[in-house]
N, C-alpha and C positions, 0 to 999 in steps of 0.2 A: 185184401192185401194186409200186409203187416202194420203195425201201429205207429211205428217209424216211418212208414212212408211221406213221403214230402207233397210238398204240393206245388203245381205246374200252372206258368203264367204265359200269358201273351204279355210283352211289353212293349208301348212304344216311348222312345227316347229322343231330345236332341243334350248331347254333351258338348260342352262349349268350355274354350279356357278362357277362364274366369277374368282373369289376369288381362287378357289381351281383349275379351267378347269377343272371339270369332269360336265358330263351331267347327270342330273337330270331326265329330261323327254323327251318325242319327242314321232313322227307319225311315225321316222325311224324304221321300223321291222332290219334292219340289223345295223343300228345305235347304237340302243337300246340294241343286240346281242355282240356287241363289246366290250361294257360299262360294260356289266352285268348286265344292269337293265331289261333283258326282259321278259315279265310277258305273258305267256300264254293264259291268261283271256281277255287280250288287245285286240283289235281290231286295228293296226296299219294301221292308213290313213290319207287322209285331214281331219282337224276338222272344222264341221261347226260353223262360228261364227258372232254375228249380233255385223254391223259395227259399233260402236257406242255407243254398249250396256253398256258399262263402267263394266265389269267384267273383266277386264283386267286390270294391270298396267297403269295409263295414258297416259305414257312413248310409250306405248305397242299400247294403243286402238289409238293412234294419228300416228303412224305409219302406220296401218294397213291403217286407214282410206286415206292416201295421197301414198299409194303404188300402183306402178302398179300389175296387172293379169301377173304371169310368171315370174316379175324379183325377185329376190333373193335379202334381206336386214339386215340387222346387227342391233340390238339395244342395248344399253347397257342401265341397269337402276341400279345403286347406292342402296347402303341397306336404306339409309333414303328415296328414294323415291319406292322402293318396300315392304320389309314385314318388315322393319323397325330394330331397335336394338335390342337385345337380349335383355329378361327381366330379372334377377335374380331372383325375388319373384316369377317368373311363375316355375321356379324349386323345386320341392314339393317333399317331403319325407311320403311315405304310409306305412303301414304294410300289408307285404304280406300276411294276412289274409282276406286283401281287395279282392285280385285278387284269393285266392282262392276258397272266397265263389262265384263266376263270374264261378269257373274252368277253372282259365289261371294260368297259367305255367309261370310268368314271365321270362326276358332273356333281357340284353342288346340287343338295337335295336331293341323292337319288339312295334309295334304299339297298343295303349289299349286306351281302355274309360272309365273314372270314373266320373259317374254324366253324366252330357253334355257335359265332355271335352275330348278332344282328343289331347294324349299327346306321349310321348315316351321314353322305358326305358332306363337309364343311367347306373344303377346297381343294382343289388344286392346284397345280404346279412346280415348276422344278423338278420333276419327275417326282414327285411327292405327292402323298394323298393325306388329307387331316380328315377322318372318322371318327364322329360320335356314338361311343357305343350306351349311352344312356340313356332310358327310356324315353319317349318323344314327349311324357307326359311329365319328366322331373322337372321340377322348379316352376311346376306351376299350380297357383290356385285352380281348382274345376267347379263348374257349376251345372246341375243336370237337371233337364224339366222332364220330367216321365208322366206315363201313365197306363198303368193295368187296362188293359183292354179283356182278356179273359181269366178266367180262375177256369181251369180244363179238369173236368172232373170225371169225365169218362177214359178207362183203363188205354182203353185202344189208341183214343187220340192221344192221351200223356203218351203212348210208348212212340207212335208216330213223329209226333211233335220233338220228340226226343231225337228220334233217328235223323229227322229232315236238321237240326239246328247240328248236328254232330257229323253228318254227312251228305246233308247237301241234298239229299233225295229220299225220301221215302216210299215210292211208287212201289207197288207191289210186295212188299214186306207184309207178312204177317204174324198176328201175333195172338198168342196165348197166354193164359193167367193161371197155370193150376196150383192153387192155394201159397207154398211156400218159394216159386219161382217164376220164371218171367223165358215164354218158350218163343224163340224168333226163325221163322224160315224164311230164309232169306231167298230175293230174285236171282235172278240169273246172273245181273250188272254186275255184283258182287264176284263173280266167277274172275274177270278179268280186269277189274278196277284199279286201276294204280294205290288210287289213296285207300280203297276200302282197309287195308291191312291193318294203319293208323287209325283211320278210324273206329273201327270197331271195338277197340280197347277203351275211348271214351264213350260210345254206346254203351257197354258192358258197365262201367262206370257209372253213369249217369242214369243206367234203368237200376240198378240194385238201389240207389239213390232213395229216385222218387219212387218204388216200389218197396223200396225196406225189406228189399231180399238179400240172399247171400249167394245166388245162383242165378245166372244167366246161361240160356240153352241155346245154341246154334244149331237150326236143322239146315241142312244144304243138301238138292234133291238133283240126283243126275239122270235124268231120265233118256232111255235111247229113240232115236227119231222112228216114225210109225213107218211102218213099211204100207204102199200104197196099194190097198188089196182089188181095187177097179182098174188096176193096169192089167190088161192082157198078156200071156206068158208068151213071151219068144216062141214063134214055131220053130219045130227042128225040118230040116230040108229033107 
């Protein structure tokens, strides 16, 4: 692969606001169980993450990059260098006529979208809703214990590990390496997947990445069903 190519981690995480010590997020299944944040839907494990990729805090992504495989590290990152100060004007007052021509039921704490934003409810009543639409992370200190679990050095598993963190599955996907590009045939699921569509654009993404290419190839294979040649032919009368 190209010299640019990135390099591919397993990470495991608990992120906690600092400010308050409670844990927000983590890979910990029993962690997460403790907290009361644990979400069935989860998939609790290493997240895979390309080192460098800058989706992370910088605080965050510069750590990760100068850590070792196995040891355990601590970061702390300040509200002005994570998700910054609370906005006041991002706190918005709607009419709950908004949300029930949507058919949501508003409620303190409950996550909604109005338009392209994604915010969260403060309160209700008087047929009034107050929505925060400022990140859940603003105005506060963070502090994050991590730890490298893998450095992924084989092509196959980066491109997998890639696919599974970007959409959820990578069963059956395969993949190719020849020299200046990155060839994916994809399964069948793909054919009819709601999210693939979205997704695929962050795969694309995320392999030119850790690959250091400039080309990503989608093969998709329609093959017709076998005709069954042990079945006997209709006799004619």
């Amino acid at each position: 692969m190209a010299n640019d190519a990135k390099k591919v981690i397993r990470l495991d995480y608990k992120a906690y606001l600092a400010d308050m010590d409670k844990l927000y997020d983590t890979t910990d299944e029993a962690a997460a169980k403790d907290a009361g944040i644990y979400n069935e839907k989860v998939k609790y494990e290493p997240m895979s993450y390309i080192v460098g990729s800058k989706k992370l805090f910088p605080a965050l992504d510069k750590a990760i990059a100068d850590a070792k495989v196995g040891e355990e590290f601590t970061v702390e990152v300040p509200c002005e260098e994570g998700a910054g100060v609370r906005n006041p004007k991002l706190i918005e007052t709607h009419s709950v006529k908004d949300f029930y021509r949507q058919e949501i039921n508003p409620y303190p704490g409950l996550t909604v979208s109005l338009g392209n934003r994604t915010g969260t409810v403060m309160s209700v009543g008087a047929g009034r809703v107050k929505v925060d639409f400022n990140n859940p992370l603003a105005g506060h200190d963070l502090k994050y214990v991590m730890k490298v679990t893998e450095e992924i050095a084989e092509n196959d598993k980066k491109a997998t590990a890639i696919v599974e963190a970007d959409f959820g599955n990578a069963d059956d996907f395969k993949f190719e390496f020849p020299g200046d590009k990155v060839v994916v045939t994809l399964p069948e699921i793909t054919k009819f997947h709601q999210e693939w569509p979205v997704a695929r654009f962050r795969v694309v993404s995320d392999l030119r990445e850790a690959f250091g290419v400039d080309t990503v190839e989608f093969v998709e294979i329609w093959s017709a069903a076998k005709k069954d040649e042990t079945k006997p032919a209709d006799k004619k009368e």
